[in-house]
N, C-alpha and C positions, 0 to 999 in steps of 0.2 A: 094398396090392396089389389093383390090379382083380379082378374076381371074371370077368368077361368083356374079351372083345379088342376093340378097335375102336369102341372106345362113341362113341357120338352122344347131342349135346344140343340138340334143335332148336326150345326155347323159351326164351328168356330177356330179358331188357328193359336197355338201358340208361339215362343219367340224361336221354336223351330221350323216353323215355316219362315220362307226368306220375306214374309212381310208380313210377321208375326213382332210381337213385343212382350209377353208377358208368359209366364213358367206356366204350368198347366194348373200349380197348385193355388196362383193368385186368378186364374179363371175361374177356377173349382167356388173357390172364396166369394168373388163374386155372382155368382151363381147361386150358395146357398143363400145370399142375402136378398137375392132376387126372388125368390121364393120358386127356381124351377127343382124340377122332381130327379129327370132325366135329363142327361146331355152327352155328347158325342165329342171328342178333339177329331179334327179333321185335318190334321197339315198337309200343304200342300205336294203333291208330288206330279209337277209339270214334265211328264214322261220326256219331252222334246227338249226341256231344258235339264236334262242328267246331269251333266258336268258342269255346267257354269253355277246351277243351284246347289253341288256338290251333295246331292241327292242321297247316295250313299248310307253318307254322315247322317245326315238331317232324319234321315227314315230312324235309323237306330238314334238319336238322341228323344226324338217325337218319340216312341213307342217306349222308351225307360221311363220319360218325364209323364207319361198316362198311366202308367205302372204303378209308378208311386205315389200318384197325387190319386190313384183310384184307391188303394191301400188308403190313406191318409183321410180320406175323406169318407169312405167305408160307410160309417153309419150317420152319414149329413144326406147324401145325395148318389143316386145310381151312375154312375161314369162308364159309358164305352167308349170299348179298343177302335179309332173310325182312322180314316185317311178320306183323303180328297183325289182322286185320280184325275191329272190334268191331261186330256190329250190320249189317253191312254190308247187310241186306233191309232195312232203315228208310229207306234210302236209295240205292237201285241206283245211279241215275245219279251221284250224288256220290261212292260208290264207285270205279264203272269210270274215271272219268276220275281220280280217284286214284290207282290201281293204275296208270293209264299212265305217270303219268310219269317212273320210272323202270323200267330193269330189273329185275327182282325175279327170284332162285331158286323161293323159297317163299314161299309165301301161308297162314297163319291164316286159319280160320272159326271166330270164335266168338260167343255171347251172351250177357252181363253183366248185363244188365239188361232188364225187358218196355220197352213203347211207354209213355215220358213218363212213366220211373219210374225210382227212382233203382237203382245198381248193389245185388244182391242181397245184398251184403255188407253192408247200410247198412239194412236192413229188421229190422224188431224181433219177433222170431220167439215169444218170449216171452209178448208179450204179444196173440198173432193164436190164433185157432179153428183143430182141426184141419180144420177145412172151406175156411179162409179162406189156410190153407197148400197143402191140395190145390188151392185156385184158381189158386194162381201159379203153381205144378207144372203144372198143365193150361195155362196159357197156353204158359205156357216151353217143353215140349216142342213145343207147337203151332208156336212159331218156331223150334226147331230144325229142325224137318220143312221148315218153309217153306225153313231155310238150307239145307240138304241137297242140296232142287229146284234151288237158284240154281246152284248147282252151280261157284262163281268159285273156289273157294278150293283147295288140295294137300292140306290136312290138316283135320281136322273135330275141334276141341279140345274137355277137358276136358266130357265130356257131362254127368255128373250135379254141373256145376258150383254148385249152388243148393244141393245136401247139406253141401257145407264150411261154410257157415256156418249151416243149419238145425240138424245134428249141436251145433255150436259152442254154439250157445242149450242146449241138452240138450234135443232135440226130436229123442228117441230113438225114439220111434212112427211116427214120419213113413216110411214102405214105399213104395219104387219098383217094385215088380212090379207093380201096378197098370197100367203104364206099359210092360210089356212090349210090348204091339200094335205103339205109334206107335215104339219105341226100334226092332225088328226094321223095320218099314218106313224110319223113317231107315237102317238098318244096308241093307239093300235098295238103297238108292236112293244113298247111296257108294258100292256096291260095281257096280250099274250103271254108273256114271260113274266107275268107274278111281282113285278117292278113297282119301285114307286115314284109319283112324282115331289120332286122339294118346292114348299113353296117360300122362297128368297125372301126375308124381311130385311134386307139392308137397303135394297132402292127406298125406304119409307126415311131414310136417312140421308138421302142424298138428293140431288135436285132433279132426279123422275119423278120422286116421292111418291110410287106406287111398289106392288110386290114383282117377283120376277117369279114366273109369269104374274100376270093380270086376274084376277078373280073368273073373269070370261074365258082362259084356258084351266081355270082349273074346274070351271064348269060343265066345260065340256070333255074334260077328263073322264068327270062323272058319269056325263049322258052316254060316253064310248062306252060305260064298264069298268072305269077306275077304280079299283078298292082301297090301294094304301097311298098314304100322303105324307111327307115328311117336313117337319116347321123347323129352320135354319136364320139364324140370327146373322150369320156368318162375321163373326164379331172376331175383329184383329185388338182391341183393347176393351180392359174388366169393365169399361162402361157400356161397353155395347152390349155385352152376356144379355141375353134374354131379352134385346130390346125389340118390338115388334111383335115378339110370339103370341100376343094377346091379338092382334088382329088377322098374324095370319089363321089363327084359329076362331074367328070371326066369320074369316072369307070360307073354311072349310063349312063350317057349318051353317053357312046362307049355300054353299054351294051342294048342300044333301049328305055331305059325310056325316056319319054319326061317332068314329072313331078318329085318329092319328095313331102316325105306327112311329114306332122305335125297333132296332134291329139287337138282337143276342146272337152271336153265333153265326152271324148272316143270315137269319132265319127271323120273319117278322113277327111281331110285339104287338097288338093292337091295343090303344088304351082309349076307354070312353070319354068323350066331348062332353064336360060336364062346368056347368055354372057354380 
């Protein structure tokens, strides 16, 4: 039994995204069994990697397979039209006309990887200086801030995304308060533009085993002036659908929220935090 009403899940990928496995319709499935209300397909669209993910394709097969499994599923479960924008400041103009062509609910912002570097999960943490790890930290927030200004996206994901697999090495020294400055001026700069923050439930499945961000930035989201929030399972298989969403909605409401939001239209959904 849920622990909360109404749960929403408004990140997960199907076997259209290039580390996806599953049609939208056997997510959909697990999803109503999970008992969420709301959920979002997110595939990913790694702006910088166009052609080698054969993007194209992958955009138009994601957006038929939401189609029909939202048709299909109709009167189980509310399903939005989402995408994940990976990188999308590496390449504005390749973006925008991306994003046009179809309708989209919701839009993902997020960054995977620096400029002409591979995804952070693929860098060998082990064997780097702690000087040479604080560098990428300092680039990477740097593009966060940049993504924040661009200002395209509904939601601003998984922030201290580069800790999942720094943690993962046992690069247990590694401290983000450092980081506080540029992390409240990003926080700033969503909450001027009507943004929201995601809070990641998949590190609670991996060996950080906390959320992305940490309950302490999503608290301080608050004290800026935060109003919407979005809870993301970011689930690449039907057994992750919905995994977590119970405690990031925990973390939201120790942390003063009285709502989580979901997007129609690009346009926010507020839904009350209810036991």
């Amino acid at each position: 039994m849920a622990l909360y009403k109404n749960r929403i899940d408004l990140h997960m990928h199907t076997k259209s995204s290039f580390d996806g496995n599953y049609p939208a319709a056997e997510m959909c499935r697990a999803a109503v069994e999970n008992g969420l209300s709301t959920i979002a397909f997110t595939d990913h669209f790694d702006v910088d990697f166009f052609e080698r993910h054969n993007l194209d394709t992958r955009q138009r097969t994601s957006y038929e397979d939401i189609i029909s499994a939202r048709e299909e599923f109709a009167d189980k479960i509310t399903v939005m039209r989402g995408i994940e924008m990976g990188q999308p400041t590496y390449d504005i103009a390749l973006t925008e006309k991306s994003l046009a062509r179809y309708e989209y609910d919701f839009v993902i912002g997020s960054i995977h990887n620096l400029r002409e570097m591979p995804d952070f999960g693929d860098l060998d943490y082990k064997s780097m200086t702690e000087d040479e790890i604080y560098s990428l930290l300092d680039k990477y927030f740097e593009e966060e801030l940049i993504l924040a200004k661009w200002n395209g996206f509904d939601t601003f994901a998984h922030l201290t995304y580069p800790m999942r697999y720094i943690v993962q090495a046992g690069r247990n020294e590694i401290e983000l308060s450092r980081y506080d400055e540029i992390t409240d001026e990003i926080f700033r700069t969503l909450i001027a533009n009507g943004k929201a923050l995601e809070i990641n439930t998949s590190g609670l499945r991996q060996p950080i085993g906390k959320t992305m961000p940490t309950e302490n930035y999503v608290r301080r989201f608050k004290e800026l002036g935060g109003e919407f929030l979005t809870l993301g399972s970011d689930a690449h298989f039907t057994e992750h659908v919905g995994a977590g969403i119970d405690n990031g909605y925990e973390i939201a409401e120790n942390c003063g929220f009285e709502y989580v939001t979901y997007f129609k239209d690009r346009k926010p959904v507020q839904v009350k935090i209810e036991k």
